[in-house]
C-alpha positions in Angstrom: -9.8 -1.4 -74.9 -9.8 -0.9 -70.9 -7.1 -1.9 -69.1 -7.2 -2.8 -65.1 -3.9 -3.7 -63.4 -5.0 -5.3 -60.5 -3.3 -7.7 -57.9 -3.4 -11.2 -59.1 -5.5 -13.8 -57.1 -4.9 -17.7 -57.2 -8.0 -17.9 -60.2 -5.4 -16.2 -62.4 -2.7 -19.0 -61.9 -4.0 -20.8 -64.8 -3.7 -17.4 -67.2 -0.1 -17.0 -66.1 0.3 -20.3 -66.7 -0.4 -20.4 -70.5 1.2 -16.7 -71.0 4.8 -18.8 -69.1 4.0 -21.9 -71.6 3.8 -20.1 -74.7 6.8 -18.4 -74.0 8.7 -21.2 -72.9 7.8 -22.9 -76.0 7.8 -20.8 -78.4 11.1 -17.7 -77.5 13.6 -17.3 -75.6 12.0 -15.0 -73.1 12.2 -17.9 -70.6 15.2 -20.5 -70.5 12.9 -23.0 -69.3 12.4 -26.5 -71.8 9.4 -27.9 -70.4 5.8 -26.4 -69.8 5.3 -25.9 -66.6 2.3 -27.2 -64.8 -0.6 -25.8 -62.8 0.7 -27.5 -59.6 4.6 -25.8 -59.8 2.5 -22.4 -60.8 -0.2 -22.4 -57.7 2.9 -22.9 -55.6 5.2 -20.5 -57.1 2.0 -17.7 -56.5 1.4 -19.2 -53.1 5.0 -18.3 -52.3 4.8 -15.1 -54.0 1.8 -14.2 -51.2 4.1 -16.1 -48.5 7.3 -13.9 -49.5 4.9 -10.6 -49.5 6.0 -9.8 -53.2 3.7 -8.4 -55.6 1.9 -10.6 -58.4 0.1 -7.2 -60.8 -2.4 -8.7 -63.4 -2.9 -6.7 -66.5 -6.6 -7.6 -67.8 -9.3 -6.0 -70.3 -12.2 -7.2 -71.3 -10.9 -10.6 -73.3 -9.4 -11.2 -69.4 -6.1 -11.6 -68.4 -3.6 -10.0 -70.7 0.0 -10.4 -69.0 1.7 -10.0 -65.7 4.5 -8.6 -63.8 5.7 -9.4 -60.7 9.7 -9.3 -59.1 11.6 -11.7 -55.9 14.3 -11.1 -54.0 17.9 -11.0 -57.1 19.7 -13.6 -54.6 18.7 -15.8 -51.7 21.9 -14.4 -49.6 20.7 -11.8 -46.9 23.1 -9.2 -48.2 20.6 -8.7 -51.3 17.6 -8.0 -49.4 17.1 -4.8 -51.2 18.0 -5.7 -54.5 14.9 -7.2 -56.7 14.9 -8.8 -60.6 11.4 -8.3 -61.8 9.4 -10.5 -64.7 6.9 -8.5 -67.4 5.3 -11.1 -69.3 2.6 -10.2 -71.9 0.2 -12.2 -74.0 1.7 -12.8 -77.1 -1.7 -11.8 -79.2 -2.0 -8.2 -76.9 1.9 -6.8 -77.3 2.6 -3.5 -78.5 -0.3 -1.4 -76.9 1.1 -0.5 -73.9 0.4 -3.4 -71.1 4.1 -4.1 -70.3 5.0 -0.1 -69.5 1.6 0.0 -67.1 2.9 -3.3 -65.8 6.2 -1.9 -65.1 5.8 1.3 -64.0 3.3 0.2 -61.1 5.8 -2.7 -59.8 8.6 0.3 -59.7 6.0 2.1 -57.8 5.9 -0.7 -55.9 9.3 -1.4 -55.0 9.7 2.6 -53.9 7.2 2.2 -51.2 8.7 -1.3 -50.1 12.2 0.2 -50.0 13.6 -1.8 -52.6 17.3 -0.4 -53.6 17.8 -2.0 -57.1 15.5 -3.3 -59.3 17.2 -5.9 -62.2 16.5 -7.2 -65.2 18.0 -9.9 -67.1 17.2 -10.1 -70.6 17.9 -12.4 -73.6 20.3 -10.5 -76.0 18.2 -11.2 -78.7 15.4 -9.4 -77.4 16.3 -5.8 -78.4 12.5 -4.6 -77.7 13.2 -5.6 -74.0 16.4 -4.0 -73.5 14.9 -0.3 -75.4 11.8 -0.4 -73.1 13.7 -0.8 -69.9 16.2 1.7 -71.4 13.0 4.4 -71.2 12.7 3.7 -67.5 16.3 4.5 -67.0 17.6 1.2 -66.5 20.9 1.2 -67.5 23.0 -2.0 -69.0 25.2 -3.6 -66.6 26.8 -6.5 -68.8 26.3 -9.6 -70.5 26.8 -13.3 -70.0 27.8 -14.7 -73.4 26.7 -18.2 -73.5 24.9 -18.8 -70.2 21.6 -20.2 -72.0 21.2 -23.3 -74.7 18.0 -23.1 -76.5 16.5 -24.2 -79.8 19.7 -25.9 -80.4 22.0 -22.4 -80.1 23.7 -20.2 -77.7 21.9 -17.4 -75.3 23.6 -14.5 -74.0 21.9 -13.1 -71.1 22.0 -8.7 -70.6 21.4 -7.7 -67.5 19.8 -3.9 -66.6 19.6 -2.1 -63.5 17.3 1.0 -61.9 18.5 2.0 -58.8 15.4 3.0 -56.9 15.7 6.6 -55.8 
Protein backbone atom coordinates (compact mmCIF):
# COMPACT_ATOMS: atom_id res chain seq x y z
CA UNK A 1 0.00 0.00 0.00
CA UNK A 2 1.31 3.77 -0.94
CA UNK A 3 0.72 6.31 1.24
CA UNK A 4 0.67 10.25 0.13
CA UNK A 5 0.06 12.84 2.84
CA UNK A 6 -0.84 15.65 1.00
CA UNK A 7 -2.68 18.98 1.82
CA UNK A 8 -6.36 18.56 1.72
CA UNK A 9 -8.36 20.46 -0.96
CA UNK A 10 -12.25 21.32 -0.70
CA UNK A 11 -12.95 17.79 -3.02
CA UNK A 12 -11.86 16.02 0.14
CA UNK A 13 -14.59 17.66 2.39
CA UNK A 14 -16.93 14.96 1.65
CA UNK A 15 -14.17 12.10 2.79
CA UNK A 16 -13.66 13.91 6.08
CA UNK A 17 -16.95 14.15 6.30
CA UNK A 18 -17.82 10.36 6.48
CA UNK A 19 -14.39 9.55 8.50
CA UNK A 20 -16.17 12.56 11.35
CA UNK A 21 -19.69 10.68 10.94
CA UNK A 22 -18.60 7.30 11.55
CA UNK A 23 -16.86 8.36 14.51
CA UNK A 24 -19.45 10.48 15.83
CA UNK A 25 -21.74 7.64 15.52
CA UNK A 26 -20.21 4.95 16.25
CA UNK A 27 -17.13 5.94 19.45
CA UNK A 28 -16.40 8.23 21.50
CA UNK A 29 -13.54 9.79 19.62
CA UNK A 30 -15.83 12.78 19.02
CA UNK A 31 -18.45 14.11 21.63
CA UNK A 32 -20.52 15.21 18.99
CA UNK A 33 -24.45 13.46 18.77
CA UNK A 34 -25.49 14.35 15.35
CA UNK A 35 -23.72 13.71 11.90
CA UNK A 36 -22.51 16.55 10.68
CA UNK A 37 -23.37 17.83 7.25
CA UNK A 38 -21.43 18.70 4.10
CA UNK A 39 -22.49 22.43 4.47
CA UNK A 40 -20.94 22.76 8.45
CA UNK A 41 -17.81 20.68 6.99
CA UNK A 42 -17.03 22.94 3.59
CA UNK A 43 -17.14 25.80 6.16
CA UNK A 44 -15.26 24.42 8.89
CA UNK A 45 -12.25 23.69 5.87
CA UNK A 46 -12.92 27.08 4.40
CA UNK A 47 -12.07 28.53 7.77
CA UNK A 48 -9.24 26.15 8.27
CA UNK A 49 -7.74 27.91 4.78
CA UNK A 50 -9.03 31.39 6.17
CA UNK A 51 -7.22 30.77 9.74
CA UNK A 52 -3.90 29.50 7.62
CA UNK A 53 -3.96 26.16 9.61
CA UNK A 54 -3.04 23.04 8.11
CA UNK A 55 -5.78 20.36 6.81
CA UNK A 56 -2.92 16.96 5.89
CA UNK A 57 -4.87 14.21 3.87
CA UNK A 58 -3.58 10.79 4.23
CA UNK A 59 -4.57 8.79 0.93
CA UNK A 60 -3.53 5.50 -0.99
CA UNK A 61 -4.80 4.05 -3.71
CA UNK A 62 -8.59 3.19 -2.24
CA UNK A 63 -8.39 7.39 -1.68
CA UNK A 64 -8.61 9.21 1.22
CA UNK A 65 -7.72 7.28 4.31
CA UNK A 66 -7.77 9.79 7.40
CA UNK A 67 -6.74 13.26 8.28
CA UNK A 68 -5.09 15.52 10.70
CA UNK A 69 -5.21 18.89 11.14
CA UNK A 70 -4.88 21.29 14.60
CA UNK A 71 -6.58 25.30 15.54
CA UNK A 72 -5.63 27.64 17.79
CA UNK A 73 -6.30 25.51 21.97
CA UNK A 74 -8.39 28.94 22.93
CA UNK A 75 -9.90 31.87 21.17
CA UNK A 76 -8.12 34.29 23.87
CA UNK A 77 -4.97 36.10 22.26
CA UNK A 78 -2.82 34.83 25.11
CA UNK A 79 -2.91 31.25 23.40
CA UNK A 80 -1.75 32.17 20.21
CA UNK A 81 1.02 29.71 20.35
CA UNK A 82 -0.65 26.93 21.89
CA UNK A 83 -2.48 24.48 19.27
CA UNK A 84 -4.90 21.08 20.07
CA UNK A 85 -4.50 18.98 16.98
CA UNK A 86 -7.27 16.20 15.50
CA UNK A 87 -5.82 12.63 13.86
CA UNK A 88 -8.67 10.95 12.49
CA UNK A 89 -8.28 7.67 10.56
CA UNK A 90 -10.62 5.50 8.61
CA UNK A 91 -11.94 3.03 10.73
CA UNK A 92 -11.32 0.04 7.99
CA UNK A 93 -7.34 1.44 7.44
CA UNK A 94 -6.16 1.65 11.37
CA UNK A 95 -3.19 0.03 12.66
CA UNK A 96 -0.73 0.45 9.58
CA UNK A 97 0.75 3.48 10.38
CA UNK A 98 -1.47 6.51 8.80
CA UNK A 99 -2.09 8.31 12.12
CA UNK A 100 2.00 8.49 13.19
CA UNK A 101 2.75 9.89 9.37
CA UNK A 102 -0.27 12.15 10.08
CA UNK A 103 1.10 13.26 13.22
CA UNK A 104 4.51 13.62 12.83
CA UNK A 105 4.16 15.93 9.67
CA UNK A 106 1.51 18.41 11.49
CA UNK A 107 4.37 18.53 14.50
CA UNK A 108 6.64 19.37 11.65
CA UNK A 109 4.33 21.67 10.93
CA UNK A 110 3.79 23.52 13.90
CA UNK A 111 7.88 23.87 14.35
CA UNK A 112 8.19 25.90 11.34
CA UNK A 113 4.94 28.03 12.19
CA UNK A 114 6.32 28.62 15.71
CA UNK A 115 3.76 26.89 17.54
CA UNK A 116 4.75 26.58 21.49
CA UNK A 117 2.46 23.71 22.57
CA UNK A 118 0.79 21.33 20.79
CA UNK A 119 -2.51 19.50 22.91
CA UNK A 120 -4.36 16.78 22.74
CA UNK A 121 -7.49 15.84 24.45
CA UNK A 122 -8.41 12.38 24.42
CA UNK A 123 -11.26 10.23 25.67
CA UNK A 124 -9.99 8.13 28.64
CA UNK A 125 -11.24 5.16 27.17
CA UNK A 126 -9.08 5.39 24.32
CA UNK A 127 -5.90 3.88 25.67
CA UNK A 128 -4.46 3.41 21.94
CA UNK A 129 -4.66 7.27 21.76
CA UNK A 130 -3.01 8.19 24.85
CA UNK A 131 0.25 5.27 24.16
CA UNK A 132 0.67 6.71 20.54
CA UNK A 133 0.94 10.29 21.65
CA UNK A 134 3.00 8.94 24.62
CA UNK A 135 5.71 7.85 21.74
CA UNK A 136 5.89 11.45 20.46
CA UNK A 137 6.69 12.66 23.96
CA UNK A 138 3.53 14.05 24.86
CA UNK A 139 3.15 13.89 28.25
CA UNK A 140 -0.28 13.65 30.38
CA UNK A 141 -1.47 16.75 31.82
CA UNK A 142 -4.78 15.69 33.69
CA UNK A 143 -8.18 14.60 33.31
CA UNK A 144 -11.67 15.89 33.39
CA UNK A 145 -13.76 13.27 35.01
CA UNK A 146 -17.21 13.53 33.65
CA UNK A 147 -17.06 16.43 31.15
CA UNK A 148 -18.66 14.18 28.18
CA UNK A 149 -22.29 12.19 28.18
CA UNK A 150 -22.40 9.68 25.48
CA UNK A 151 -24.14 6.38 24.76
CA UNK A 152 -26.01 6.91 27.88
CA UNK A 153 -22.56 7.02 30.24
CA UNK A 154 -20.00 9.25 31.60
CA UNK A 155 -16.72 10.56 29.53
CA UNK A 156 -13.61 11.56 31.06
CA UNK A 157 -11.55 13.70 28.91
CA UNK A 158 -7.17 13.25 29.26
CA UNK A 159 -5.49 15.86 27.99
CA UNK A 160 -1.54 15.52 26.56
CA UNK A 161 0.85 18.07 25.84
CA UNK A 162 4.34 18.38 23.47
CA UNK A 163 5.97 21.43 24.03
CA UNK A 164 7.42 22.24 20.66
CA UNK A 165 11.18 22.67 20.99
Amino acid sequence: MKLKIREAEEKDVNDILDILNYEILNSTVLYDYKERTFEQQLKWFKQKEADKMPVLIAENENGVIGFGTYGIFRPWDAYLFSIEHSIYVNNNSRGIGIGKQLLSKLIELAKEQKYHTMIAGVDSSNEGSVEFHKKFGFKEIGTFKEVGFKFDKWLDLKFLQLLLK
